[in-house]
N, C-alpha and C positions, 0 to 999 in steps of 0.2 A: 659403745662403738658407733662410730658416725656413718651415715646412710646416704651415699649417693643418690640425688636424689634430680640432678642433672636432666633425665631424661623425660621429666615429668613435664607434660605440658602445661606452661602457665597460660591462664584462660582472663583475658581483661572482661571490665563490665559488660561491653559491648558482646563478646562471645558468649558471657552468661546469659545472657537477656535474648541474644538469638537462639541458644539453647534451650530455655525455657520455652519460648514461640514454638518452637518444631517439638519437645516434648508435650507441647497444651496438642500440635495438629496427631501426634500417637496417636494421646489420649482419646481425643474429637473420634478418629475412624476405630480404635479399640472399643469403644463405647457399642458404634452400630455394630461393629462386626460379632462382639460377644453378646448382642442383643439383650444389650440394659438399656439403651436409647434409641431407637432408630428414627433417622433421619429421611425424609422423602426425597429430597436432592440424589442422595446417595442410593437410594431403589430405583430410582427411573435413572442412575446412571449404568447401573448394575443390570437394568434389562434390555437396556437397551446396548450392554457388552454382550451379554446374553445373545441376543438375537444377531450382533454380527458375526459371533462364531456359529452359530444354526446357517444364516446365508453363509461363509464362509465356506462349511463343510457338506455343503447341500450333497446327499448321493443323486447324482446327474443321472442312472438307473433308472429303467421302470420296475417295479416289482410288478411281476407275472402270476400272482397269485388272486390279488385280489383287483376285481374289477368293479368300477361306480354303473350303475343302471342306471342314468339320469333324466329325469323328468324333467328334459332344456324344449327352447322356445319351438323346435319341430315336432317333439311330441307333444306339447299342448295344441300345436295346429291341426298335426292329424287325429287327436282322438279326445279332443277337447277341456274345454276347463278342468284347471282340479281344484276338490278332489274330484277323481274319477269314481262312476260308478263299481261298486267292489268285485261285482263279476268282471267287470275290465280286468281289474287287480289280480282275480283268482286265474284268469286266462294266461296272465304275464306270468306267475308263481308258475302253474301249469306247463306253461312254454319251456321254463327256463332248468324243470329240472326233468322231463317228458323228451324235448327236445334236445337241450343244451348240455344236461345231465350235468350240472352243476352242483356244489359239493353242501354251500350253506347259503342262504337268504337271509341279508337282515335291513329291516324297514328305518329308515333315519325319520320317520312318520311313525305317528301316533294316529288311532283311530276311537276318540273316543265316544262318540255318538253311535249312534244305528242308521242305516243307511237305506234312507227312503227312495232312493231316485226313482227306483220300480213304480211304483205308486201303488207297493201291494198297499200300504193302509187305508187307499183307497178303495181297492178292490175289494177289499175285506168288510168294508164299514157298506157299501152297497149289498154284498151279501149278509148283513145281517139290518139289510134296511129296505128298499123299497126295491130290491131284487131276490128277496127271501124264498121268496116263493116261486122264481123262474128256474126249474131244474135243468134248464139246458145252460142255462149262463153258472150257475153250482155246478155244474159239471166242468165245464171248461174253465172252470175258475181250479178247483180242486189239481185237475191235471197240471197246471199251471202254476199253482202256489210254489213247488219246491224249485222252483226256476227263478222265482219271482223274488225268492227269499236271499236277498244279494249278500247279506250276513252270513246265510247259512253255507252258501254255493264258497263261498273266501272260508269260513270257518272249516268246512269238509275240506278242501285242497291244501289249505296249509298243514291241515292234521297228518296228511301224506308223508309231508318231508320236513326236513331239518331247518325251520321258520323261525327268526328272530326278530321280534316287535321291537319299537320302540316305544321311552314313557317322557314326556315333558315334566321333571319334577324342577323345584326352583323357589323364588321366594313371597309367589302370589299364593293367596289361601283358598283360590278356587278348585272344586275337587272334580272331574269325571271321570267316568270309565272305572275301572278296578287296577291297582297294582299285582303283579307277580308274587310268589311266596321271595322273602329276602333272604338271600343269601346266606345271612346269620344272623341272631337277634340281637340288640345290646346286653343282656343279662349275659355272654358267652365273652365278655369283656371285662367281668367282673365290677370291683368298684375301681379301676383304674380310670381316667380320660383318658380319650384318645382324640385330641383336635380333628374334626373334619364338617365336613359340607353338609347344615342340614337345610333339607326342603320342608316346607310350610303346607305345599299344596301338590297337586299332581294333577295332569291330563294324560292318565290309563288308554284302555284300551275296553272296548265292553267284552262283556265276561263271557260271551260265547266266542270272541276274535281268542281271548288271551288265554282261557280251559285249552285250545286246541292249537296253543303256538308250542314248539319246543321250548322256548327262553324269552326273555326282553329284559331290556339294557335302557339306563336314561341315558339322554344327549344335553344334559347338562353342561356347559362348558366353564369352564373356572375362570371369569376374564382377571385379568392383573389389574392393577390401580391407573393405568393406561388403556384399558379396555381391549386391550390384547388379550388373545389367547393361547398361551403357550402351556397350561394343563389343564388336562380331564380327572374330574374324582374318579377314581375309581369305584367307591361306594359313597353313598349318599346316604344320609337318612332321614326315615317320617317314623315320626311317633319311636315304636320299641323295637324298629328293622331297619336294617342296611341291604340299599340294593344296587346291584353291580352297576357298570355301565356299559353301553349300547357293545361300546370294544371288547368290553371283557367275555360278555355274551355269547360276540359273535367267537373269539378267539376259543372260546371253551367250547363250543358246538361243535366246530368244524375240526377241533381234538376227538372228537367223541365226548361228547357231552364229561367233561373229567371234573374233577371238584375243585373245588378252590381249596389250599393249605397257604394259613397267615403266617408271615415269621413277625414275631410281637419281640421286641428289648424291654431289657430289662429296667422295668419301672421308675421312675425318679422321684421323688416327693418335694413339688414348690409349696410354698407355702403350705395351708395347712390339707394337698389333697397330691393325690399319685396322679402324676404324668407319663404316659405312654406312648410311645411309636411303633406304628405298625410301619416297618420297615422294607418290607415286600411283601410279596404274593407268591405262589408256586402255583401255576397251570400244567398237570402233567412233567414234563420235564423242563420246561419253562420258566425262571423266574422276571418277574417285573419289578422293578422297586419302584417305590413310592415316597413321595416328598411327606414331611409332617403333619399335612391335612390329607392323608390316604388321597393325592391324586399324583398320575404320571405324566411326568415329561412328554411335549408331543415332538416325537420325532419324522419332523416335515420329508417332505423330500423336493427336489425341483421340479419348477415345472412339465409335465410331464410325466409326471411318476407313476402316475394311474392312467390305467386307460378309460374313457367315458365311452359308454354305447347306449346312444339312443335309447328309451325307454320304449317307442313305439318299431322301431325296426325289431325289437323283440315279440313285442307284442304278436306283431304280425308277419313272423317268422322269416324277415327279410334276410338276415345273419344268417352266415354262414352255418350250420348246426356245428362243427365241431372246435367255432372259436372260444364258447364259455367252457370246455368241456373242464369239469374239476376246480372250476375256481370259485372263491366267494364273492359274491354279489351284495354289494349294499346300496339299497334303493335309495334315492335323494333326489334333488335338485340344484342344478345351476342358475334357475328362470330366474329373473332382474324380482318379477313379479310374487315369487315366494318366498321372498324374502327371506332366506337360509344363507347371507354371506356373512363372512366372519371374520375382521380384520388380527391376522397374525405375520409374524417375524417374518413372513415370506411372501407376501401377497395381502393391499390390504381390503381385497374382496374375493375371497377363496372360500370357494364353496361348504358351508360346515360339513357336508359328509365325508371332503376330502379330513378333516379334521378323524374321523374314527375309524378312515383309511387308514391314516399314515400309524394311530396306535396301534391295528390290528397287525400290519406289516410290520410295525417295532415291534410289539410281545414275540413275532415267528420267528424275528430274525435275532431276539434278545439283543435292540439296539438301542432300548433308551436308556434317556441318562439317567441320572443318580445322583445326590448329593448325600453320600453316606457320614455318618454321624461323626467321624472323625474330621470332616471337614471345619466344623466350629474350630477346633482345637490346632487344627493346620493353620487356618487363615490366620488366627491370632496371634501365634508365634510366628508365623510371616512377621506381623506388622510390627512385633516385637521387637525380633530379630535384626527385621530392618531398620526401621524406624530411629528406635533409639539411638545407633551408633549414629543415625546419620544425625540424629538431632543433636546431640553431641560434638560431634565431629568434622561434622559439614564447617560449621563457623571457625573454623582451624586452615580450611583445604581453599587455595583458589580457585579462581573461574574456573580456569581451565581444568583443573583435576575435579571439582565438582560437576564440570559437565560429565567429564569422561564414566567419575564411578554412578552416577544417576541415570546417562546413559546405559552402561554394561546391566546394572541392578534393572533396568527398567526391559532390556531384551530378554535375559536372564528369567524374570516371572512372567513374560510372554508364553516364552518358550515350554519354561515347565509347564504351566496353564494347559497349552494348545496340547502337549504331548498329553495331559491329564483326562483334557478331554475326547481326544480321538482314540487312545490307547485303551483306556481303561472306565471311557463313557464317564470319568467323573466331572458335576459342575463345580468347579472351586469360585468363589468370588473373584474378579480379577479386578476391578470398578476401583475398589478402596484401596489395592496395595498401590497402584499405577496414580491415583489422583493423591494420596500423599505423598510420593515419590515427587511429581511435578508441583504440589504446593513446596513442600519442606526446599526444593529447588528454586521457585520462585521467591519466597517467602527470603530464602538468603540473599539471591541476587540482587531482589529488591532493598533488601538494608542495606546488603553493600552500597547498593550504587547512591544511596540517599544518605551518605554517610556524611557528604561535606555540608547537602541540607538542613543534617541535625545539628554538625556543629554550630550552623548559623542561628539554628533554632535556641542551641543551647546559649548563646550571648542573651538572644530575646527571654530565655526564661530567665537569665540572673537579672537581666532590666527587671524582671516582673514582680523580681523580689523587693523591690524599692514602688516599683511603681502598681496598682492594682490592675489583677490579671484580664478584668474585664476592658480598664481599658488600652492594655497589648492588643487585646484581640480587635477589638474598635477599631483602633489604627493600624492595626494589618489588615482588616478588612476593607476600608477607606482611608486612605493614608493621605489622600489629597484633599479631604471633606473635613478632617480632625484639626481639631486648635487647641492646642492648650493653656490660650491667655486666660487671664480669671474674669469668671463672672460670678453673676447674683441668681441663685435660685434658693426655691422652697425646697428644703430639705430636712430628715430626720438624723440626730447626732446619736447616738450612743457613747457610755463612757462606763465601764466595770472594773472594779476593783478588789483584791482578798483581802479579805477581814483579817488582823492578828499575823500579816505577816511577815514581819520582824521577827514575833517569836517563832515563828515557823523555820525561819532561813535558820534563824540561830538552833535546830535541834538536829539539822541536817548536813551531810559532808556534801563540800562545792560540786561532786561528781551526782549525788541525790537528788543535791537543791535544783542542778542541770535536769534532771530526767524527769520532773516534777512537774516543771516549769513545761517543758518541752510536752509531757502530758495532757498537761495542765491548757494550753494555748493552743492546741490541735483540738479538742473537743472543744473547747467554744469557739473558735475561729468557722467550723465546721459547721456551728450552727450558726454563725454569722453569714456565709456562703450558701448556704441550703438557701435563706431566704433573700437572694442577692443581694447582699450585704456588700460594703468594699472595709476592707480592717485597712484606716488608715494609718497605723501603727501602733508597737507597744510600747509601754514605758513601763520597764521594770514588770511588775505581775500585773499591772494595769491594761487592757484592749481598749483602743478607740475605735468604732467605724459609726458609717455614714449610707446612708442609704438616698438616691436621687440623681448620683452623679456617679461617673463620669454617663450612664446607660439612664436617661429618664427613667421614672417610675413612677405613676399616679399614685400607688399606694404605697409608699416610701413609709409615713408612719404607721401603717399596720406590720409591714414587715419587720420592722424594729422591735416594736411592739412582743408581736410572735416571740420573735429572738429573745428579747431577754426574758419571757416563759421560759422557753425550750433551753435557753443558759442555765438557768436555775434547775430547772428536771433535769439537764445533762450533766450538771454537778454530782446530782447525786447517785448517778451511775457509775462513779469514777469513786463511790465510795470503796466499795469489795475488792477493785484491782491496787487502788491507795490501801487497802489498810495491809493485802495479801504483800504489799513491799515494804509495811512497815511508817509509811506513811499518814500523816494525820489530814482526816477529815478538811475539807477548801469550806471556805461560806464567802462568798463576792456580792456586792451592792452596786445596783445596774442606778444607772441616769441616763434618761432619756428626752429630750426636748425636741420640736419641729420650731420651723420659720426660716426666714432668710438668711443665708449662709456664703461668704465668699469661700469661691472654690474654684482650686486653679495650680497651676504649677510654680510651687513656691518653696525658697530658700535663698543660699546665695552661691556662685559659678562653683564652690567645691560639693555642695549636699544640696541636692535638688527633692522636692517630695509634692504629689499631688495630694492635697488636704483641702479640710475645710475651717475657717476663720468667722470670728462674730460673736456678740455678745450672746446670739442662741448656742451659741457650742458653748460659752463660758458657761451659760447655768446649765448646761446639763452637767457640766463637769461639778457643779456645785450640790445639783442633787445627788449626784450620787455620794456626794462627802457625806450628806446628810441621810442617808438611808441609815447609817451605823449610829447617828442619835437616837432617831426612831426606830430601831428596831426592824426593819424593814429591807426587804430581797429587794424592792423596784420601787423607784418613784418616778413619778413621771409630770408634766407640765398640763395646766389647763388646755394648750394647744393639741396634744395630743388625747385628750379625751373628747374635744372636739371630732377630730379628727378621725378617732376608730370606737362608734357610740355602740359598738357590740360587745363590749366586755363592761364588766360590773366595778366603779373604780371606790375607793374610799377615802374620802377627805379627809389630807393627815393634818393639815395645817395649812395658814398663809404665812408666807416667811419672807423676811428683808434680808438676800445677801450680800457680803461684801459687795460692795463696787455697783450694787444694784439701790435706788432711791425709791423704788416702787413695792409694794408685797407682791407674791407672786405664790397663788394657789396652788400647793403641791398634794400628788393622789399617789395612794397606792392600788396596784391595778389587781385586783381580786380572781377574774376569769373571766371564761365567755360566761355572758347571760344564761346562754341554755345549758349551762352545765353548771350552775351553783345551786346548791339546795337551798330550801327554804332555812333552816337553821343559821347558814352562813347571810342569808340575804337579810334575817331578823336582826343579827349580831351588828352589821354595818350600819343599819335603820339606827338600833341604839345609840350606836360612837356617834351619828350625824346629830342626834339627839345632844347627849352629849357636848358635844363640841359647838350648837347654839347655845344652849344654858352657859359657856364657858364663856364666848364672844361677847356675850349680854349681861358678863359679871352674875349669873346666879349660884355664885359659888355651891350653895347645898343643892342645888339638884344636881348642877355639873359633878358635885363630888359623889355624891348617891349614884349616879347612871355609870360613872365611870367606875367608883369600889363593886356594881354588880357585874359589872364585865373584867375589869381584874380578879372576881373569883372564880368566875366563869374560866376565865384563862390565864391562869398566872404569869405562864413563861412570857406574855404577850408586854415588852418593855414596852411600847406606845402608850397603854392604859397606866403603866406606872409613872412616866415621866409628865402625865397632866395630872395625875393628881399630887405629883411633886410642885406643877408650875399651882394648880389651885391652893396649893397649904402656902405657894408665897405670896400670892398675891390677896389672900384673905388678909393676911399680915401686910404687906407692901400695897393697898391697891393702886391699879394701874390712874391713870391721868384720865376724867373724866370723857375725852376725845378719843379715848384708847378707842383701835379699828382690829383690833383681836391680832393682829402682824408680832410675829414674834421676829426679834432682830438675831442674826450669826453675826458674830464679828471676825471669824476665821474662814477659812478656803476651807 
């Protein structure tokens, strides 16, 4: 039964190859987003969508709960430098819940030293010095000590009421002060990970401030790869304990001191160890979630959100008594000079304590975000969902309906986004759906619109097929500087041929001998090109190129050189996918020569070709005839071992060929110097041996030196066909004048 089949769209090259493009840009953002690669372009695009939905949805609100106590430039004028003496401190504590009757305190300050300002240490050290014995100054000393004692006068007053310290922990390894008991230890974690923030070092609290504080919290802040701060850990660790932070602290105090309950997921095994997420927290009736490295979302507010009161209008009871009444207080600073500001999404000098304001206000109000673990699996299918059709289907659609559905698709993931995040507090990535959206969009228009560009390009690349592609590009790049009359330069020829193959073609069908061929002349050609190479054509199984022209090249004979190495190793690469078709085994004989070569644009008005001409191209065309007498993958010219004195060569012969009056000393090129062993460099020593005794008629040593290296190496036809020429010329000797030249009289 025959199948309408009508409706199916047919897709030309052009729409395959765009669809490929938009399926490689899926793949590109599926990659970061399922976090197998991630890309840095894409995370500071990502935070920076991040942070215009945070301004975007700023609550313009003060929250009325929680107030900053700030240590700004009018309290350092009235009650001086800080730090402040600690009786100051204990007077402001005192004030604030005596007076103001305030519900929780907590310090954005660390104290970890002891606090000499008194100068009891000195008072102390006269009374046991050269005041020892004055009982009226021990007297009024003694009366005086517990006044004196500015540790103890802050450690008694905080004992009173509901006081949270802060701890500086982070990635220095210096230690003061004492930390708080932690939260929970690692052992309570089992052997799963759990990704998060550890600290190295810590600046505590000394251990009579932190025995007589209700709690302490670090103010650690998680900066981004932008040195933003838009999360806090919630727990940190040193050594074998995790301890909360300054927010969490203060947010569990002013609950009534209530416990922390973790909600843990269920474990994953990467590799060879268990992965964990502690996915929230539960304060009392309260949940927080938490990102992957146990820290939350800070949920800013706008300018304004908090109220700031003078640190010394409290001090010294200027405030009205019943403006704090019940609210939390966390002590800080705005001063330029204490440098506590902190560039985030909404301010890039916002005072860090407003930072463990805005948490303590999101935990009350359960307003921060979340990126809950189904987000991985949403975003992907987004890009999936979308993506693919379009990369498919866009190359189908014109302008105008690609605007239209790339527009709607791109309002569309706005929209849900915005509703995600205000509704239901969750952060979805929004960065990578919207920039493949606008590339996959751009990426079309742009083909399209360069469509009649390619055409033109695509004339220039069938020119390039006749002509070498180096130099198309030359003359696009300088089209008014380029010539292509002939002239005379120094250059290197190459010329390679298969061994046996006649018999080859004949065991193959013309569709075979096609794919063989075509095999066959992509792997050398390739490595003709690796070392700018030009192939100035084929003949039959045969490669010509030329290196020097139409692009200079100082080292024209090395690179040749290289080449037909790397021809030879690349042959036998191509052994396992030749035999896996059935295919036999290739063997080619390279000829190599340098010197002066015409080269230029030559033919006649129907077949034009850029080549090169000379009796240096003829012998190289000759050696390589001759590689197959001898035995031999490469031969190459006395000029070329001039030419590259870093390889090891070995004197095959001097040889007269047709058309040539002269001998001309042909080498085989062994390897680099630093890479032949001594074995091989002895073996060569011999032949050279050899091959004087032969030039000098000493037939029995000549035949001696060369039967020990024909058994040395049998397969080696070289060592057999001089001791062929020795057994004739012992019978024939040559002509008393003989110059050792052995004559070809064939091509």
């Amino acid at each position: 039964m025959a199948v309408n089949v009508r409706w199916v769209p047919k897709f030309s090259l052009n729409d395959v190859i765009r669809a490929a493009i938009g399926l490689a840009v899926v793949l590109f953002f599926l990659a970061h987003e399922g976090e197998w690669k991630e890309f840095r372009v894409l995370q500071q695009l990502e935070l920076w969508a991040y942070d215009t939905r945070i301004r975007l949805f700023l609550p313009k609100t003060r929250d009325t709960r929680v107030v900053i106590l700030d240590i700004d430039e009018k309290s350092l004028n009235a009650e001086g430098r800080f730090p402040w003496p600690r009786n100051k401190v204990a007077t402001m504590v005192r004030q604030l819940f005596e007076r103001y009757q305030v519900r929780v305190v907590g310090f954005d300050i660390a104290f970890p030293e002891p606090d000499t300002s008194s100068g009891l240490p000195i008072f102390e050290a006269l009374a046991k010095g050269e005041l020892r014995n004055n009982a009226e100054y021990l007297k009024v000393f003694e009366d005086a000590r517990a006044s004196l004692n500015y540790d103890q006068v802050l450690a008694d007053e905080i004992a009173k009421w509901p006081v949270v310290l802060g701890v500086a922990m982070g990635g220095k390894e210096d230690i003061a002060g004492v930390l708080p008991a932690p939260v929970f230890e690692a052992k309570a974690l089992g052997n799963v990970e759990y990704p998060h923030y550890t600290s190295t070092g810590y600046s505590g609290n000394i251990e009579l401030l932190q025995k007589s504080a209700t709690a302490a919290g670090h103010f650690y802040p998680a900066l981004d790869v932008d040195g933003v701060t838009r999360r806090v850990p919630m727990f940190m660790s040193f050594k074998d304990g995790y301890y909360e932070s300054l927010s969490l602290a203060i947010a569990r105090t002013y609950l009534g001191n209530v416990p922390v309950r973790i909600r843990l997921e269920e474990p994953i095994r990467t590799g060879g160890t268990m992965q964990g997420w502690i996915s929230s927290i539960r304060i009392g009736e309260i949940e927080v979630p938490l990102d992957r490295t146990m820290a939350a979302m800070v949920p800013y507010r706008a300018t304004g959100g908090f109220r700031y009161v003078s640190a010394t209008d409290v001090i010294r009871g200027t405030l009205p008594a019943d403006e704090l009444k019940d609210k939390i207080i966390i002590v800080g600073t705005s001063a330029q000079g204490l440098v506590d500001l902190r560039a985030t999404p909404v301010q890039e000098d916002l005072a860090g304590v407003e930072v463990h304001a805005s948490l303590v206000a999101g935990m009350l109000d359960g307003s921060i975000k979340k990126r809950p673990g189904e987000v991985l699996g949403l975003i992907a299918l987004m890009i999936v969902a979308v993506g693919v059709p379009l990369a498919l289907f866009m190359p189908r659609l014109s302008a105008m309906w690609s605007t239209v559905v790339v527009g709607a698709l791109f309002v569309l993931i706005v929209g849900i986004n915005l509703y995600l995040w205000q509704s239901r507090n969750w952060v979805v990535p929004i960065a990578s759906p919207l920039l493949m959206l606008v590339l996959l969009y751009f990426l079309n228009m742009v083909y399209g619109f360069f469509a009649e560009a390619r055409s033109r390009r695509l004339i220039t690349g069938l020119f390039g097929t006749y002509v070498p592609k180096e130099l198309v590009d030359e003359m696009s790049k300088n089209p008014g500087e380029y010539s292509m009359k002939g002239e005379s330069r120094e250059m290197t020829v190459l010329f390679s041929d298969v061994r046996d193959f006649t018999s080859i073609s004949e065991g193959l069908t013309p569709e075979g001998l096609k794919d063989l061929m075509n095999s066959y002349l992509t792997a050398m050609t390739e490595k003709v090109q690796e070392e700018r190479g030009t192939i100035d054509k084929y003949i039959g199984d045969a490669i010509m190129a030329f290196w020097g022209a139409p692009l200079a090249d100082p080292d024209h004979a090395t690179h040749a050189l290289e080449t037909a190495i790397a021809m030879q190793k690349g042959l036998r690469d191509l052994d396992a996918p030749f035999a896996k078709r059935g295919w036999p085994p290739l063997h080619i004989g390279v000829g190599l020569n340098c010197g002066m070569m015409s080269v230029g644009d030559m033919g006649s008005k129907f077949r034009r070709s850029y080549t090169v001409m000379g009796d240096a191209v003829n012998l190289a065309s000759r050696l390589e005839s001759l590689t197959k007498e001898y035995g031999v993958g490469i031969l190459v010219t006395e000029n070329i071992v001039r030419k590259v004195p870093g390889y090891v060569y070995r004197e095959v012969d001097k040889v007269r060929v047709k058309g040539k009056l002269e001998g001309v000393a042909i080498f085989e090129p062994v390897g680099r110097q630093a890479e032949i062993g001594e074995e091989t460099l002895q073996e060569v020593d011999r032949f050279h041996k050899a091959l004087e005794a032969y030039r000098a008629q000493r037939w029995d040593d000549a035949a001696k030196l060369m039967k020990n290296l024909a058994y040395a190496a049998p397969e080696t036809k070289l060592y057999k066909l001089y001791l062929e020429r020795i057994a004739h010329f012992r019978n024939n000797p040559p002509p008393a004048n003989w110059d050792g030249v052995f004559v070809f009289t064939t091509k």
